[in-house]
N, C-alpha and C positions, 0 to 999 in steps of 0.2 A: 401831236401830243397836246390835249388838253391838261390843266392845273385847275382847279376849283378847293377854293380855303374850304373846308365844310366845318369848321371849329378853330376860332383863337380867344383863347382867354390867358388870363395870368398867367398861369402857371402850364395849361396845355396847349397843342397847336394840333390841328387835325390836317391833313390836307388827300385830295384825291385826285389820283393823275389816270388817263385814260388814253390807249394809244396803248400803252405799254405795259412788258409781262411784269413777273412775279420776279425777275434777276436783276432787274433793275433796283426795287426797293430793297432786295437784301443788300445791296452794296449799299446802299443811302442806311442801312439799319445797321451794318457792321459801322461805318465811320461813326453815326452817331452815337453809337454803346461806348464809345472812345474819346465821348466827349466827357472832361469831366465834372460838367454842371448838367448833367442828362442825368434823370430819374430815373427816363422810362422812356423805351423808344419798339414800335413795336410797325411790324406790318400787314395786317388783315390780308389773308388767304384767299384771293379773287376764284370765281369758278375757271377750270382749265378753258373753257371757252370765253371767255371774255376777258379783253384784256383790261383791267381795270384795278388797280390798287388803292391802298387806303393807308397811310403811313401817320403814325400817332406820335407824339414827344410831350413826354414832362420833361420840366426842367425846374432848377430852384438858383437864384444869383441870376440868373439873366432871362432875358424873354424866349419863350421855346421855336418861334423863328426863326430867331437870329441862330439861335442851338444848329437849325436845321439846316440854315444857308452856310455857317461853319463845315455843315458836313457834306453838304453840293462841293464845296470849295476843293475840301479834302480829295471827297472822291475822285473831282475834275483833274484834281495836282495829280494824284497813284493815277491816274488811268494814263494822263497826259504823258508818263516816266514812264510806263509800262508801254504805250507806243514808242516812243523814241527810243528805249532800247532795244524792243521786239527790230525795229528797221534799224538799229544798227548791227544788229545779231545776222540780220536778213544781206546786209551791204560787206560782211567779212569781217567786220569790226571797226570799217574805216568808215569816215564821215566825209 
C-alpha cells in the first residue's frame, strides 16, 4: 500500500492510497461522515481495474487530518471488535 498527501490545506485534506480497492475508503468514508467537525468527506470512484483511491475531507474546528486519522482510529477500533468477537463466535463462546 502506497499513501501520497496530493492535497492539505486549512480547511481540506486530499489523500491517495494505491494498493487498494474501493471497500476499503468506504469504511474510512462511513467513519469519517460520523465525525462531527467533517464537512465533507468523500471518496473518488477508482476505475474497476486499478486499484487506486482518492479520499477528500473538509473539516471546520480542527485540521481535516487529524479528522481523518480520527477515523483510521475508529475504523481500526470496529474492525479490531468485530475480529475478536467474530473468533469468539468461532471458539463457542469461550475465550
Amino acid at each position: 500500500m502506497l499513501v501520497q498527501v496530493l492535497r492539505e490545506g486549512e480547511r481540506e485534506f486530499t489523500v491517495e492510497v494505491t494498493g487498494e480497492d474501493y471497500s476499503l475508503g468506504e469504511i474510512i468514508h462511513h467513519e469519517l461522515l460520523d465525525e462531527k467537525n467533517v464537512t465533507f468527506a468523500g471518496v473518488l470512484p477508482p476505475h474497476p481495474l486499478i486499484k487506486k483511491l482518492i479520499i477528500k475531507v473538509k473539516a471546520q474546528r480542527i485540521k481535516p487530518e487529524k479528522a481523518f486519522l480520527a477515523g483510521l482510529e475508529t475504523a481500526q477500533s470496529n474492525t479490531q471488535g468485530l475480529l475478536e468477537a467474530v473468533n469468539k463466535a468461532l471458539s463457542g463462546g469461550a475465550e
